[in-house]
C-alpha positions in Angstrom: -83.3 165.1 -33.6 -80.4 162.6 -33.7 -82.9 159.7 -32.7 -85.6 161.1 -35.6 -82.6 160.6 -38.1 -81.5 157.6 -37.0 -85.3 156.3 -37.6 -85.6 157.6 -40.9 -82.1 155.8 -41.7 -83.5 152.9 -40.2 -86.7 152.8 -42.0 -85.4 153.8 -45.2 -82.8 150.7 -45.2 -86.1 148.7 -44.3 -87.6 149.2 -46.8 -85.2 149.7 -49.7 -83.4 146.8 -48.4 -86.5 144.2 -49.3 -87.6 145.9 -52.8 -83.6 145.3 -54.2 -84.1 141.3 -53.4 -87.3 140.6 -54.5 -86.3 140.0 -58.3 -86.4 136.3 -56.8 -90.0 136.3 -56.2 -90.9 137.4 -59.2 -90.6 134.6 -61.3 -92.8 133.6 -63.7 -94.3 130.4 -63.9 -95.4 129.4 -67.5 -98.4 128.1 -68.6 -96.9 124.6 -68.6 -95.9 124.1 -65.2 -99.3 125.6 -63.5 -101.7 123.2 -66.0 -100.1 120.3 -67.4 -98.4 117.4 -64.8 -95.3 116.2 -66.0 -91.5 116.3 -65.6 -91.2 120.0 -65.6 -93.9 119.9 -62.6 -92.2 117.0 -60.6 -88.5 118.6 -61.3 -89.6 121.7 -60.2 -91.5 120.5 -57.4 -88.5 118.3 -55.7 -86.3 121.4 -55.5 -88.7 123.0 -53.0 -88.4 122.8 -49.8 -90.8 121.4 -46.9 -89.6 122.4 -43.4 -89.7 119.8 -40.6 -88.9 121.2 -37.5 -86.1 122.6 -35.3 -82.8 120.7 -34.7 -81.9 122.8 -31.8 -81.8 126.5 -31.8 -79.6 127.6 -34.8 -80.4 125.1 -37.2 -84.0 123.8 -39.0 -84.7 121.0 -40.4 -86.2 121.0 -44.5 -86.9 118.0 -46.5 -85.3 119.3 -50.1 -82.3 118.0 -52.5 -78.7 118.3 -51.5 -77.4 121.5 -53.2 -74.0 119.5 -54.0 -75.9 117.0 -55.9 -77.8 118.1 -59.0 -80.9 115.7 -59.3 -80.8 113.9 -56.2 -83.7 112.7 -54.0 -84.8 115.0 -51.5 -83.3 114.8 -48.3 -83.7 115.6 -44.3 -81.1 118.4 -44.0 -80.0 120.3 -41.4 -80.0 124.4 -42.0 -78.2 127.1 -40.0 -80.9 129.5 -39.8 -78.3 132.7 -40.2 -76.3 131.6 -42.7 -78.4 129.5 -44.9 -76.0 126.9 -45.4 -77.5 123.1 -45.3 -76.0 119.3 -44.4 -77.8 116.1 -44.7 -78.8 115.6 -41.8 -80.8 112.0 -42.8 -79.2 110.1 -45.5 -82.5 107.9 -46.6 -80.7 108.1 -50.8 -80.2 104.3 -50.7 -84.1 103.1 -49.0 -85.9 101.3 -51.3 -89.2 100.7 -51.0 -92.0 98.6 -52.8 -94.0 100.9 -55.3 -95.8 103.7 -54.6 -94.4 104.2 -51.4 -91.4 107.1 -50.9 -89.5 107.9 -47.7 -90.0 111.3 -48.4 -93.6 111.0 -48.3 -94.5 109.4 -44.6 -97.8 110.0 -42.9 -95.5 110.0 -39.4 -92.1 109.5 -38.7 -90.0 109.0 -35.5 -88.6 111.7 -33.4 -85.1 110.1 -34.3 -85.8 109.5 -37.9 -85.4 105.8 -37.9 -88.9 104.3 -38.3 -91.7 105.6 -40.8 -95.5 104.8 -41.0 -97.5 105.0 -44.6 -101.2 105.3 -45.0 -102.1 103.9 -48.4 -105.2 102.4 -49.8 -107.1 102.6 -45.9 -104.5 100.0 -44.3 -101.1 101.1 -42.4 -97.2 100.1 -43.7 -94.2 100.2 -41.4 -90.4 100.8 -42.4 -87.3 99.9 -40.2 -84.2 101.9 -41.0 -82.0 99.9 -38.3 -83.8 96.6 -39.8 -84.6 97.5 -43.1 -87.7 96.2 -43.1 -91.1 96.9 -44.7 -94.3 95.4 -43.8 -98.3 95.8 -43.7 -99.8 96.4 -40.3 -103.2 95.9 -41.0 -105.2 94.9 -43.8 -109.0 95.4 -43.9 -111.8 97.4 -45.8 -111.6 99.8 -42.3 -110.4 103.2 -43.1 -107.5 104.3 -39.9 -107.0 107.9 -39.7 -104.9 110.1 -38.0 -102.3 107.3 -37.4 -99.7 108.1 -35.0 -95.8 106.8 -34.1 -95.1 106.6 -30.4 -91.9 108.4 -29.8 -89.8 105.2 -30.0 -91.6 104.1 -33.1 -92.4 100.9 -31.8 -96.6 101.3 -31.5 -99.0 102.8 -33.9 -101.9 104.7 -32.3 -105.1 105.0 -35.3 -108.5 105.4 -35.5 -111.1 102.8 -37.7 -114.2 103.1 -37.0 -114.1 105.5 -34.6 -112.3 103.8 -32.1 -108.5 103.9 -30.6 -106.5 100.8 -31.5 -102.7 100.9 -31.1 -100.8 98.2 -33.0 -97.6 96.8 -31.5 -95.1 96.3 -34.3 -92.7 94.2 -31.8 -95.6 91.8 -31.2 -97.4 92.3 -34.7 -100.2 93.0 -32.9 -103.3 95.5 -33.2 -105.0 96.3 -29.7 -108.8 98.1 -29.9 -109.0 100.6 -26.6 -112.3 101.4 -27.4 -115.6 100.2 -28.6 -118.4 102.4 -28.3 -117.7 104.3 -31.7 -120.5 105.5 -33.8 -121.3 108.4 -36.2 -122.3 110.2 -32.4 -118.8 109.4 -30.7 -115.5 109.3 -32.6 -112.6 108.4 -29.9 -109.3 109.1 -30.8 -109.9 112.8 -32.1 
């Protein structure tokens, strides 16, 4: 009998205890910020927040804008996953980059956070935090997809044409490892 109360307590907190805090997700969007693009779009689009990963086992990682500064960049910050409470964990506020590239945007990044690979217009760009340096790894018609960092960030595994090439940023380099890629046999997938 005890057990069958204690159940009912249990579901009954359950329960109530999600309907009182879900005021939150009922907002509204207006017609505005669902059709038209524009600042109210991009504004309310930096606030969210993009998970990244785990920094170990209490804390995540979230790309989203330091909550002590109103109107900043998004950041990589660090979350403790019981209290809520975030740090920048990655300061990239004072990168600059040539147009239409943003750090916040990479197609790969390093498992330490220190180099970052772009995809734009069907060739690959590189960034350097330690160097701060920016340049063009290739530069053809050829399409490369699912581009890859190695875990150091020095090599930049791609596909173009349905083959595996791996471009050497220390040696400026781009290595094909295959060539037998047709519309029949895409390496690198």
């Amino acid at each position: 009998m005890k057990s069958k109360i204690l159940f009912l307590l249990f579901t009954a907190l359950l329960i109530f205890g999600n309907f009182s805090d879900s005021s939150a997700q009922k907002k509204k969007l207006t017609y505005k910020q669902v059709y038209e693009s524009g600042r109210d779009m991009r504004a309310m689009m930096m606030t969210m927040s993009r998970p990244q990963g785990w920094a170990d086992e209490n804390y995540y990682l979230e790309t989203k804008a330091d909550p002590a500064k109103p109107g900043s960049r998004p950041q990589l910050m660090k979350t403790n996953a019981l209290t809520g409470e975030s740090v920048v964990y990655v300061d990239n506020s004072n990168i600059q980059l040539p147009e239409g590239f943003s750090i916040d945007r990479p197609s790969a990044v390093s498992k330490d956070y220190n180099y970052y690979l772009f995809n734009q217009k069907n060739n690959l760009y590189y960034y350097s935090k330690p160097d701060n340096s920016f340049k063009q790894l290739t530069n053809d018609d050829a399409e490369e997809k699912v581009a890859k960092l190695s875990p150091d960030g020095k090599k930049v595994a791609y596909v173009k044409k349905n083959n595996l090439y791996v471009y050497d940023v220390e040696l400026e380099k781009e290595i094909q490892f295959t060539k037998d890629g047709t519309d029949l046999i895409y390496n690198g997938w």
